[in-house]
Every structure is written in structure tokens, then in C-alpha cells.
C-alpha positions as CSV (number, residue, x, y, z in Angstrom):
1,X,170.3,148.1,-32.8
2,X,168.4,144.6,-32.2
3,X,171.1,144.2,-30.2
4,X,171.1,147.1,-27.8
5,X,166.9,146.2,-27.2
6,X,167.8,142.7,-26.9
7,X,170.3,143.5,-23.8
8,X,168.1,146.6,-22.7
9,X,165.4,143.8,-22.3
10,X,167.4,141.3,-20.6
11,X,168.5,143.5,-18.1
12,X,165.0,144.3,-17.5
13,X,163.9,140.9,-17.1
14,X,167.1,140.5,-15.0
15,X,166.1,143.1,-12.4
16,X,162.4,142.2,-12.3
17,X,163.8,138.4,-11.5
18,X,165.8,139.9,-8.5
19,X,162.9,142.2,-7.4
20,X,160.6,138.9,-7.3
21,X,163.3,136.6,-6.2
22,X,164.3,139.5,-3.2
23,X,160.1,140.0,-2.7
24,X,160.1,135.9,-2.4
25,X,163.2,136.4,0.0
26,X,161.2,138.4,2.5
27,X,158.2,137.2,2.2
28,X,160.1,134.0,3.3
29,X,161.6,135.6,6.2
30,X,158.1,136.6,7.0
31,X,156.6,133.4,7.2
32,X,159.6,132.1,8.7
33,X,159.2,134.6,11.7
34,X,155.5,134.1,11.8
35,X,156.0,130.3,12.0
36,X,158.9,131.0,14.6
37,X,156.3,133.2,16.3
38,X,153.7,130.8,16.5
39,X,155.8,127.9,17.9
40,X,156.7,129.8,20.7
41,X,153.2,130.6,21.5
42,X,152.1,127.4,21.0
43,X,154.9,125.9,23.5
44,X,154.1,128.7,26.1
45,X,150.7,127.8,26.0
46,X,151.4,124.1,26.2
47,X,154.2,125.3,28.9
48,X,151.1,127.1,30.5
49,X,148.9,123.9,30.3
50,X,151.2,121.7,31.7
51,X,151.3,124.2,34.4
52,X,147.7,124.4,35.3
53,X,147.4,120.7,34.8
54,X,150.5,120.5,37.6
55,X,148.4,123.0,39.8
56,X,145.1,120.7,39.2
57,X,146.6,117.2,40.2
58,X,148.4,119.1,43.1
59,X,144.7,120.7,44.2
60,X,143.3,117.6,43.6
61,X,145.5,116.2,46.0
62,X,145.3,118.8,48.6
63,X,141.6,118.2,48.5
64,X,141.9,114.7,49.0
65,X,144.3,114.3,51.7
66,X,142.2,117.4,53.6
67,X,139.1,115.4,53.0
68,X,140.7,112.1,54.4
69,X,142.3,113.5,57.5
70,X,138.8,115.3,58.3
71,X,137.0,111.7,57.8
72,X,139.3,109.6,59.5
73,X,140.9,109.8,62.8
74,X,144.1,110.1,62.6
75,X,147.3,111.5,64.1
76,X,148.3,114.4,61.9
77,X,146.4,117.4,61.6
78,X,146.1,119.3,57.8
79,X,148.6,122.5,57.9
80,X,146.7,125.7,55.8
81,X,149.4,127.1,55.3
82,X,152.1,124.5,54.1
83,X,149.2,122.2,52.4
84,X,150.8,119.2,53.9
85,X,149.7,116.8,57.0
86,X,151.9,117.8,60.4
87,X,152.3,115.0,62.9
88,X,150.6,116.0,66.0
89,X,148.9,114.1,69.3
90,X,146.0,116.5,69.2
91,X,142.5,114.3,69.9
92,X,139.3,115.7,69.2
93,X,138.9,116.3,73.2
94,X,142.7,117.3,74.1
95,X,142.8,120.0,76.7
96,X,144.2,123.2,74.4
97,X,144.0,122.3,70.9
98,X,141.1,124.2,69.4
99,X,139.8,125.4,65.5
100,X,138.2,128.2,64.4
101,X,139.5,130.6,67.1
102,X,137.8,134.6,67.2
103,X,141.5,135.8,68.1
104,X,144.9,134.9,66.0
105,X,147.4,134.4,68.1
106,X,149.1,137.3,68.4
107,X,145.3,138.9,69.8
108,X,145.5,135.9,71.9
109,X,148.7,136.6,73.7
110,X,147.4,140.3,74.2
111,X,144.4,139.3,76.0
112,X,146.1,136.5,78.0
113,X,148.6,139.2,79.1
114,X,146.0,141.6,79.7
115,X,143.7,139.0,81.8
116,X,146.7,138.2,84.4
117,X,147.3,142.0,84.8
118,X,143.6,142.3,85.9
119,X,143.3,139.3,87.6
120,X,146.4,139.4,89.6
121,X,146.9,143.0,89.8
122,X,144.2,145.1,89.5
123,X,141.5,142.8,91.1
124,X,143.0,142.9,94.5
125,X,144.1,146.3,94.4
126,X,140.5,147.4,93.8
127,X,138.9,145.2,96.8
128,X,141.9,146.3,98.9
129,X,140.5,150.0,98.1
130,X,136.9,149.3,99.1
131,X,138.0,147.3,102.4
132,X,140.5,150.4,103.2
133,X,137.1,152.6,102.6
134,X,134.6,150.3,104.6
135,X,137.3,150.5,107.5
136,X,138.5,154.4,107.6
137,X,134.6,155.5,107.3
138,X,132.6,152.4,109.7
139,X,135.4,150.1,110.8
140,X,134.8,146.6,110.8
141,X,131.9,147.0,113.1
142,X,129.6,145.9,109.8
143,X,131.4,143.5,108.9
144,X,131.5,141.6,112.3
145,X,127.5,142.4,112.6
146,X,127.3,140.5,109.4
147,X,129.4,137.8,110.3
148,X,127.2,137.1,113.5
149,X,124.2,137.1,111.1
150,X,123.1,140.1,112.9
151,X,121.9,142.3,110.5
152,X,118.7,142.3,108.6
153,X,118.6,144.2,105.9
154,X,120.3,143.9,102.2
155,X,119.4,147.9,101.6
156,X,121.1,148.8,104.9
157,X,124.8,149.0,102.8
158,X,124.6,153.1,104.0
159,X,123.8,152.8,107.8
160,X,126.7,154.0,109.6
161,X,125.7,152.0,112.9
162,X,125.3,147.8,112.5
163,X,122.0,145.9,113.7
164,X,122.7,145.2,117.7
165,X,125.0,142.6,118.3
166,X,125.3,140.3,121.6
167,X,128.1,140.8,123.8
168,X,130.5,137.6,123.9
169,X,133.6,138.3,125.9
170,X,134.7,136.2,128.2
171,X,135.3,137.1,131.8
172,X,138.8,135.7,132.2
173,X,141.7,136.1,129.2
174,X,142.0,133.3,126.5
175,X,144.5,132.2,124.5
176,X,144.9,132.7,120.8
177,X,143.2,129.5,119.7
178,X,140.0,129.6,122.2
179,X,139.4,133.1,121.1
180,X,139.8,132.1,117.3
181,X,137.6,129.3,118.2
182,X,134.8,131.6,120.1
183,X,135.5,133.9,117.2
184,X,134.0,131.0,114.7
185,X,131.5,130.1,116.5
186,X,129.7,133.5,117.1
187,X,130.5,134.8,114.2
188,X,129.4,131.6,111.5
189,X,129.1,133.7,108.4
190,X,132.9,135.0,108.8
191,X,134.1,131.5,107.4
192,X,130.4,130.8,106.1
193,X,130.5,133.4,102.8
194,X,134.2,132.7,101.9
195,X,133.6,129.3,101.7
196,X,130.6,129.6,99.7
197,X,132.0,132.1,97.8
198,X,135.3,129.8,96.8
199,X,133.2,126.4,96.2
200,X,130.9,128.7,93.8
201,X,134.1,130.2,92.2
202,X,135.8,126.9,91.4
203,X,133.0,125.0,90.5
204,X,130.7,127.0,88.8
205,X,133.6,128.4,86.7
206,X,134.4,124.9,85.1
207,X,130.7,123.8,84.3
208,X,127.5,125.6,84.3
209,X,125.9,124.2,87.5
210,X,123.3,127.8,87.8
211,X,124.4,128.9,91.0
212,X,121.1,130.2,92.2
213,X,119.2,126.8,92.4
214,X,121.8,126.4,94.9
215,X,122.3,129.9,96.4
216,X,118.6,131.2,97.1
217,X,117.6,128.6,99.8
218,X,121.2,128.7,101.1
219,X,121.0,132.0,102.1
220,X,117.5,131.7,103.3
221,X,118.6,128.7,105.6
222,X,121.6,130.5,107.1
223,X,119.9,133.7,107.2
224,X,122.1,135.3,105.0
225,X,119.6,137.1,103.4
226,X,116.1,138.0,105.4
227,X,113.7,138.6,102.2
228,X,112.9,136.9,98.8
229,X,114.4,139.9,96.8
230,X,117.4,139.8,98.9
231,X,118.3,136.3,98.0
232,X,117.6,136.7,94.5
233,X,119.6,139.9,94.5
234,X,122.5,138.7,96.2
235,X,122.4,135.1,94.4
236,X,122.4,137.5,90.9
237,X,125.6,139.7,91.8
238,X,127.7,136.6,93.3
239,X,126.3,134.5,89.5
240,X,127.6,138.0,88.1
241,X,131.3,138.7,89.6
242,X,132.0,134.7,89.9
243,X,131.0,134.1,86.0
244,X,130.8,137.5,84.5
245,X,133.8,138.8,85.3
246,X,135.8,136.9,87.3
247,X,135.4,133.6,85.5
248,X,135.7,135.2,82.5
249,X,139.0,137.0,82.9
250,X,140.5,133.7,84.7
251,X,139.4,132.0,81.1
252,X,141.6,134.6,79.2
253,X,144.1,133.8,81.4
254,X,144.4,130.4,80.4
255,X,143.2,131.2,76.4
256,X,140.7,133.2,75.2
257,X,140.4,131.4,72.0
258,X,137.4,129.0,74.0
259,X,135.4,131.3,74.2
260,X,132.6,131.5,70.9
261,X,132.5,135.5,70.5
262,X,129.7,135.7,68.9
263,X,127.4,133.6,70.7
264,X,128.6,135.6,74.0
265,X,127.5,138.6,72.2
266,X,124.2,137.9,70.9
267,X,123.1,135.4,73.2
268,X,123.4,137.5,76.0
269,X,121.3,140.0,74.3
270,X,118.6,136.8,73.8
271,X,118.5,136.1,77.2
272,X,118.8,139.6,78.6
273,X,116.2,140.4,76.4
274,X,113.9,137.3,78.0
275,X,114.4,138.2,81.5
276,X,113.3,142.1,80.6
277,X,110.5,140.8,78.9
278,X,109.7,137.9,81.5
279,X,109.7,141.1,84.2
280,X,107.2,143.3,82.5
281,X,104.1,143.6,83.7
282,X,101.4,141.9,81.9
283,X,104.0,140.1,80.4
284,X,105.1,137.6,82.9
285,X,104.1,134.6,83.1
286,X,101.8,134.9,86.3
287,X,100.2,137.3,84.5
288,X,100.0,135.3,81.2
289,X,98.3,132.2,83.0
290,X,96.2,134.6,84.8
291,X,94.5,136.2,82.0
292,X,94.2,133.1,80.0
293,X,92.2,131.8,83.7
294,X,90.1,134.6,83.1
295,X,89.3,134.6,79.5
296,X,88.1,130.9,79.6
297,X,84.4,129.9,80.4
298,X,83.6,129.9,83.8
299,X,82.5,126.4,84.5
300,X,86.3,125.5,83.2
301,X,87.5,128.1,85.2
302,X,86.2,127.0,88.5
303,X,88.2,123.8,87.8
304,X,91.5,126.2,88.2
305,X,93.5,125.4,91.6
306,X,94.2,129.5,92.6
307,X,96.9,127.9,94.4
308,X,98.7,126.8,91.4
309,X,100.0,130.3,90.6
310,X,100.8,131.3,94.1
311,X,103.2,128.0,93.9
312,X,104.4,128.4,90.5
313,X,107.9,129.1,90.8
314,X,107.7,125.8,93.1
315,X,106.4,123.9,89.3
316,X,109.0,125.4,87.2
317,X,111.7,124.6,89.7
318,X,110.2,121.0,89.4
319,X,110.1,121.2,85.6
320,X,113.8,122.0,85.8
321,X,114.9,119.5,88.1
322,X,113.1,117.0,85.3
323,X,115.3,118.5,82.5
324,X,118.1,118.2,84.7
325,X,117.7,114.5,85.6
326,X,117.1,113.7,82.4
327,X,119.6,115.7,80.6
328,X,122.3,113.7,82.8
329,X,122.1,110.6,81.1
330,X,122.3,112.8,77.8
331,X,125.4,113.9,79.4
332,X,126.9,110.7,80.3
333,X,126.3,109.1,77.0
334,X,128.1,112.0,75.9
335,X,131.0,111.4,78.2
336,X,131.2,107.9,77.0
337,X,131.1,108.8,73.1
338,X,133.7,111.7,73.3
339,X,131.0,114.5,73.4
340,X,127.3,115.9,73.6
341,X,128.0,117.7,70.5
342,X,128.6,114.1,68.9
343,X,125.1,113.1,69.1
344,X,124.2,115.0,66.0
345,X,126.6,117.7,64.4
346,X,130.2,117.8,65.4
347,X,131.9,120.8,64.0
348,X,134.8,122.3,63.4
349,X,134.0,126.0,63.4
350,X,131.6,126.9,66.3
351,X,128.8,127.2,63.9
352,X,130.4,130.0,61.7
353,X,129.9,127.7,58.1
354,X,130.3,129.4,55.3
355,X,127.5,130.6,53.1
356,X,125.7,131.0,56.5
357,X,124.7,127.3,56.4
358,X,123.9,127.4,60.0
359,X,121.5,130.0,60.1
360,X,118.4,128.2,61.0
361,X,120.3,127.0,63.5
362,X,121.5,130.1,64.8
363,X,117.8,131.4,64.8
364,X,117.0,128.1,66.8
365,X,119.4,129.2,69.5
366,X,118.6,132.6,69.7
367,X,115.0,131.9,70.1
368,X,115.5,129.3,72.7
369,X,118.1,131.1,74.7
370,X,115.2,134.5,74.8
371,X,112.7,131.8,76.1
372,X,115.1,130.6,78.8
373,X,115.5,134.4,80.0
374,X,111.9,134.5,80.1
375,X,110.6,131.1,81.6
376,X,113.2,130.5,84.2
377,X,115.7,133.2,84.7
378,X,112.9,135.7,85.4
379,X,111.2,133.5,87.8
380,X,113.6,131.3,89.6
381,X,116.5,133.0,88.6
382,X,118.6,130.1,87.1
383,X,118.9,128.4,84.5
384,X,120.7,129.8,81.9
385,X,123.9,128.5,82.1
386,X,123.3,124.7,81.3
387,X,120.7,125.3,78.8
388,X,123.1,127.4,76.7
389,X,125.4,124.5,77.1
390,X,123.1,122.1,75.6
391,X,121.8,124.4,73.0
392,X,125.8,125.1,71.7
393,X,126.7,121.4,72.0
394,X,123.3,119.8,70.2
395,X,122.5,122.2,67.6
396,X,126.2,124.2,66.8
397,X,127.9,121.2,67.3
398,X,130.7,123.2,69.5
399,X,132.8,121.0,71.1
400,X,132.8,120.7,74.8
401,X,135.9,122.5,76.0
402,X,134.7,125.6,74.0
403,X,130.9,125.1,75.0
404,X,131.7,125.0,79.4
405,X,133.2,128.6,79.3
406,X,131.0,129.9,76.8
407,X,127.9,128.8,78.6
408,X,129.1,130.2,82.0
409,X,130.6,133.5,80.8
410,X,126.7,133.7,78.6
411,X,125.3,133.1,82.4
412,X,126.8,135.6,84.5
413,X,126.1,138.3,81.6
414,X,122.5,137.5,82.0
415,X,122.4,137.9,85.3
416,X,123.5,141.5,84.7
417,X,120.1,142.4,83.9
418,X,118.2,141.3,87.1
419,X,120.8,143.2,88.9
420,X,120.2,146.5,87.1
421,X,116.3,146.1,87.2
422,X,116.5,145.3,90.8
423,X,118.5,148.1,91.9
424,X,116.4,150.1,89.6
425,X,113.6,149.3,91.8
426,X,114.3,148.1,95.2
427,X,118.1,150.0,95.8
428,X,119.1,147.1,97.4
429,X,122.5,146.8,97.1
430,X,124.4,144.0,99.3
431,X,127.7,145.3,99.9
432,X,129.4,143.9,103.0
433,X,128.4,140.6,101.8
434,X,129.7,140.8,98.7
435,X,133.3,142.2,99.9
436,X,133.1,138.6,102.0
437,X,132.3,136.6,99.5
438,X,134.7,138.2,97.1
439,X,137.9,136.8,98.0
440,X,136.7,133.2,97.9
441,X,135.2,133.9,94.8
442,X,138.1,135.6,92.9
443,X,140.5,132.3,94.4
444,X,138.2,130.2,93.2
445,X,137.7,131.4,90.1
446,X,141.6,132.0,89.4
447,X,142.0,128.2,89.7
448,X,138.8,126.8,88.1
449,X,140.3,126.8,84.6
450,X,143.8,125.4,85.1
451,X,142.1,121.9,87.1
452,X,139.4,122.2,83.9
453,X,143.2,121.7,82.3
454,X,144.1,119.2,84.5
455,X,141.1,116.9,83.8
456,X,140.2,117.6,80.2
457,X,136.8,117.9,78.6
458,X,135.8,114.5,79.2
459,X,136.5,114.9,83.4
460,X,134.6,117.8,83.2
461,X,132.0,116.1,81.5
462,X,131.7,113.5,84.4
463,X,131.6,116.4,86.5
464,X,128.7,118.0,85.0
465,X,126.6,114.9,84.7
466,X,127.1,114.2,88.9
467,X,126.3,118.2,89.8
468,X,123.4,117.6,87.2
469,X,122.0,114.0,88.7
470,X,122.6,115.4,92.3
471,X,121.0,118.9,92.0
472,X,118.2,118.2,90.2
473,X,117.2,115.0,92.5
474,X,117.9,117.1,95.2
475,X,115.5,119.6,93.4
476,X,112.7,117.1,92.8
477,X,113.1,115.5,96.5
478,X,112.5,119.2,98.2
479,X,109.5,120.3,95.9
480,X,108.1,116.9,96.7
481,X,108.1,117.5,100.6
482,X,106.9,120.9,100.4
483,X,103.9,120.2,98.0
484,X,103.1,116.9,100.9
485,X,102.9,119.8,103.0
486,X,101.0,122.1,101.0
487,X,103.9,124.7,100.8
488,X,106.4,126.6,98.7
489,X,109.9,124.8,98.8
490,X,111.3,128.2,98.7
491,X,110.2,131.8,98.7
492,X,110.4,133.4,95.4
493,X,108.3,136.6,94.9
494,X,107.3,136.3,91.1
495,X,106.1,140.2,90.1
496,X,106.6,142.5,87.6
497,X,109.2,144.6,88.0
498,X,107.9,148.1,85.4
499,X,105.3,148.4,82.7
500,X,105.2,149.9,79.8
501,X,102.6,152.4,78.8
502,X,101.3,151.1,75.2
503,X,101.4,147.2,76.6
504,X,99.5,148.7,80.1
505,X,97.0,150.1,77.3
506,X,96.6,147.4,75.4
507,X,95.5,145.4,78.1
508,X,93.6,147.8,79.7
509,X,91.2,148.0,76.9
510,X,88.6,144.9,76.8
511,X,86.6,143.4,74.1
512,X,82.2,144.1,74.3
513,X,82.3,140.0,76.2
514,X,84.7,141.5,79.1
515,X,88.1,139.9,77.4
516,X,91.6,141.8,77.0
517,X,91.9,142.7,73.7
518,X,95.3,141.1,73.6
519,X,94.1,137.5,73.9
């Protein structure tokens, strides 16, 4: 019997071992895996850290080698998209190479396509439409009254029969030359308006020379144009197709990616805004100086010359030709150091920086370019064009090949808006002389771009600084012999153009001393 308990209790003890010894087993193989378990997470994370580490020192480099190719001048350019330097002979001023471009280049390709369609196509199939018109309904009877300078009136663009025109034929037959060579000579504004029309088109489509300093007393000395809202009118719509829309497209042509969008967009609503306001009445600036001449005391007042504001279009021309003379040697110190925009902030990106670093900036701009709508293109109808030049180069930093057709295309926008108000008022519309002009524009302006190409920023650069120099001495010299003489150097009818009611009220009412309220 002790026995039988003594085995009965060994077995137990037996089994109870193996449960614990099998309990130990697993518990083993669960530590094991759980050690097994945590190795592998511990090498993935190191795998990972080794990883980002590998990323980092590659970053790291990226950002330096991006960093030293933007410092220092060199011949590679940094590739986004392969992180690496490419070999490249693109300068800071080479003729096509430009960042920060509004189109990719599949948009690009679309719109240079596009542009030669119009331009080539389209273009000349619309002018041969309105000459086919002009003939079937009047002939060419206008035209060759025009041509002879024969005609008188801008507004006349719906009188069937021309102004009289001298009889020139000669008594005996000529030959082909003589009678080409009578033709020229009686009729001087046949060769006259192309010719005009293709220097303004070729010129004025590579830097922003502000045709109508130029244009106005040119067509009052040929007699283009008989009244002061003629030449004005006609100087706008030749500023408008050569710049606005011929220019423009011929730019597309060659690549749209020069032009800044969004500086065309909303500086051409600053300076359209200007001119509107510089036109309103009360609001010009006559008007302004006016009724600060009355609100003074009169014993200061008496001290006014009245015959300052009946000449001061004649001042601000003046005040122009300044800025222009001395904004040349700006421009040829710019020419010299690889750029105006070089004097302060050279940039990359057109002044898009991110986290809208260039806002002040941008404000700067905008204000300026209303003011120059305001001060000059309502008044002496220029202007616009070379100040948007200098305020893109000086305070975006855009570089000049980007800044030239930017300006101009900014310019004949603008000049959109005198057009519209004009016609608004007067219905003066100058049709024959337009459809003369418009061939040498549209020539001109289809070839302006590619010998901007041929030159490079820099040439055009030179260019602008001798149209600059020249025009505004030219400027200064002919305001100087007109004030000797105690007259205008050109006739420029400065008036409002429409009011509006709650301004015509607000200045209507007057303080108890006799004052306009508004000042």
C-alpha cells in the first residue's frame, strides 16, 4: 500500500514537472518571438533612420548646390526636376532663356501657334475686307483726298463725297515713273502714313519710346490731323493697334512667356483707372490747381500767372522731358552693369515671391502706375510706357527682356481708354487714316521682336537710352522756344471729358467763407 501512494505521488510530481517544464517551454518560445519581434523593429527603424538621414544629407546637398549656383555666376543652371546642375550657356541677359514663365510650355506653343494664325492670317484678311468695303461703297476717292492732305475733318469717316481736291493732270501723256513721281508729290501722305506707321511699329514694339510725344505735333505739322482732339485721337488708336494688339500678338509669336501676366492685368486697370479719373470733371488736374488758386487768400492769389494753366500741358511735357533726360543715364548705367533691374533687386520670378513678400512692392506699383494715368496720360497723352518700364525693372526687379514687352503691351492697353471716352464724346473716329497707317504698322510690328532677338537685352537697352536722350532733349529744346515766345509748343485741349453727379455735388456745395467743401 505505501507503495502504490509512493508511485501514485511520483507520477504526480512527474506530470506537474512536465506541465511546468512544457509552461517554461512556451513561455520561452514567447520571449523568444517577442525578442525576435523586437529586433526586427528595431532594425527597420534603424533601416528607416538610415533612410531619412540618406534623404537629409542628400537635401542638404540639393540646398547647397541650388544656393551656390543662385550666388555665383556660373555656367550650369539648377534642373527642378532631376535635382542636379545641367550645363547650359544661358547668361542672365541671353535672348530666350527666361524663369518664372505664366504659360508651361505646352500653353506656350498653343499661343505661339495661335499668334502666327492671327498675325499672318487673319490680320490681313480682315484689312483686306475693310479696303474691299471702303472701295465697293466710296472708291478710293477718300483715300486719295487724304493722301493730298485734303480733307479736314477726323469725324468725316461717313461722308460719301471727299473734301475738294485740285486737279493735277498733265496736258500731255507721261510715262510710268513721272506719273508715280507726280503721284508722290501731290499726294505726300500716301507714302507719309505708311512710313510713320512702320517706323512706329518697329520701334515702338521693341522699347517703350510713348509714341504720342512723337505723334501729336507730327500730325499737326503735316496736317494730318486739323484739331487738338484729332491728334490725340488718332495718336491713341495708332499707340492702341501698334502696341495693343499688334505688338502684342507679334510677341506671342516669338514667346509669350515675356510677357508678366499679371502685371498686364492689373496695371492696365491702374492706369486705365488714372486716365478715367484724370478726365473727370473736377477731378483733373486743371481743375485741381484751379480750385486750390481759388481757395487761397487773395493777396497770394494775385501772385498766380493765369497763364500757367492755359500752358500746362506745355509744363508737364517739360517735367517729362526732365525724367526722360535724366532717366537716360539711369539707363545707360544699366546697360553697362547688365540691367536696370540690377541697381536694387534682381529677381528671379517677376515679383511673384512666395509668402507675398513683394506686396508692398506690388502696392508701390499699382499706385504709381494710377498716378501716371492720371498726371500724364490724361493730359499729354503719353507716358505710360517707359514709366511702367522703370517701375517693373527698379522695384520688381524683372529683368529687361521681360520688362520691354510688358511695358509696351501695359501701354497700348491704356490707351484703350482715351479711345473709348473719346468716341464716347466727340464720335470721332479716323478711319481712312488708320487703314493707311495700318499696313506699315502691322510690318513693323511683325519684325520688331525677332531684331529685339537679334540684338539682345543689352542692344535694346542702348536703344532705349538714345530714343530717351534724344526725345526728351528734343522735348526740352521745343518747350524752351515756345515759352521765349510766349506760346504753347503744342496744342493740347486739357478738359474734362464727363462728370459725375455725387462728385458735381460735392463741389457744388461751399463752405459759409465761399470754399468747396471738398478742399
Amino acid at each position: 500500500k505505501k507503495s502504490v501512494e509512493q508511485k501514485k505521488r511520483e507520477a504526480d510530481e512527474r506530470a506537474k514537472k512536465e506541465e511546468e517544464d512544457r509552461k517554461k517551454e512556451e513561455e520561452k518560445k514567447k520571449r523568444e518571438a517577442k525578442r525576435k519581434e523586437q529586433k526586427a523593429i528595431r532594425e527597420e527603424e534603424k533601416k528607416q533612420e538610415a533612410e531619412e538621414r540618406k534623404r537629409n544629407r542628400q537635401e542638404a546637398a540639393r540646398r547647397e548646390t541650388r544656393n551656390k549656383a543662385r550666388n555665383a555666376p556660373s555656367d550650369e543652371e539648377w534642373d527642378e526636376e532631376t535635382g542636379t546642375m545641367k550645363q547650359t550657356k544661358r547668361s542672365m541677359n541671353d535672348r530666350d532663356h527666361t524663369r518664372d514663365t505664366c504659360c508651361n510650355v505646352r500653353g506656350t506653343a498653343v499661343c505661339r501657334g495661335f499668334s502666327f494664325v492671327l498675325m499672318l492670317i487673319i490680320f490681313p484678311i480682315i484689312f483686306g475686307l475693310c479696303v474691299f468695303t471702303e472701295y465697293n461703297k466710296y472708291g478710293l476717292e477718300r483715300f486719295s483726298a487724304r493722301a493730298a492732305g485734303e480733307s479736314y475733318d477726323l469725324a468725316d469717316f461717313n461722308q460719301p463725297s471727299p473734301a475738294p481736291k485740285p486737279d493735277h493732270s498733265p496736258t500731255q501723256p507721261l510715262g510710268k515713273r513721272i506719273r508715280f513721281a507726280n503721284y508722290v508729290v501731290n499726294n505726300p501722305l500716301s507714302w507719309q502714313l505708311p512710313a510713320i506707321g512702320f517706323t512706329i511699329g518697329l520701334f515702338g514694339n521693341i522699347v517703350p519710346i510713348t509714341p504720342g510725344l512723337v505723334l501729336m505735333p507730327l500730325f499737326q505739322e503735316l496736317e494730318i490731323s486739323k484739331t487738338p482732339d484729332g491728334s490725340f485721337l488718332l495718336a491713341c488708336w495708332v499707340h492702341f493697334l501698334s502696341n495693343g494688339i499688334f505688338g502684342a500678338i507679334s510677341w506671342s509669336c516669338r514667346d509669350a512667356k515675356f510677357f508678366i501676366c499679371r502685371a498686364i492685368y492689373l496695371l492696365t486697370i491702374a492706369g486705365g483707372g488714372g486716365y478715367m479719373t484724370g478726365v473727370t470733371n473736377h477731378l483733373t488736374l486743371k481743375d485741381l490747381l484751379r480750385n486750390i488758386d481759388a481757395s487761397t487768400d487773395e493777396e497770394l492769389a494775385e501772385n498766380y500767372d493765369a497763364a500757367s494753366l492755359d500752358k500746362l500741358h506745355t509744363y508737364i511735357r517739360v517735367v517729362l522731358g526732365v525724367f526722360m533726360c535724366f532717366m537716360s543715364l539711369w539707363v545707360l548705367v544699366g546697360f553697362c552693369i547688365g540691367g536696370v533691374n540690377r541697381f536694387c533687386c534682381p529677381s528671379r520670378t517677376g515679383g511673384s515671391t512666395p509668402g507675398c513678400k513683394s506686396c508692398c512692392q506690388w502696392i508701390m506699383v499699382l499706385v504709381c502706375t494710377f498716378h501716371t494715368g492720371w498726371l500724364f496720360v490724361a493730359n499729354i497723352g503719353a507716358g505710360m510706357g517707359f514709366f511702367t518700364f522703370f517701375l517693373l525693372s527698379l522695384f520688381l526687379g524683372v529683368e529687361t527682356k521681360r520688362a520691354f514687352p510688358t511695358a509696351i503691351v501695359i501701354a497700348g492697353w491704356v490707351a484703350l481708354a482715351p479711345i473709348c471716352v473719346m468716341n464716347s464724346t466727340s464720335g470721332e473716329f479716323p478711319y481712312i487714316r488708320i487703314l493707311m497707317m495700318t499696313p506699315g504698322l502691322w510690318f513693323g510690328s511683325l519684325l520688331a521682336p525677332w531684331f529685339s532677338k537679334c540684338g539682345g537685352p543689352m542692344c535694346d537697352l542702348l536703344l532705349f537710352w538714345l530714343i530717351l536722350l534724344t526725345t526728351g532733349s528734343a522735348l526740352l529744346m521745343n518747350a524752351y522756344l515756345k515759352l521765349q515766345e510766349n506760346e504753347e509748343d503744342m496744342d493740347i485741349n486739357i478738359r474734362p471729358m464727363y462728370g459725375l453727379p455725387a462728385i458735381d455735388a460735392a463741389y457744388a456745395e461751399e463752405d459759409p467763407k465761399g470754399k468747396p467743401r471738398m478742399w
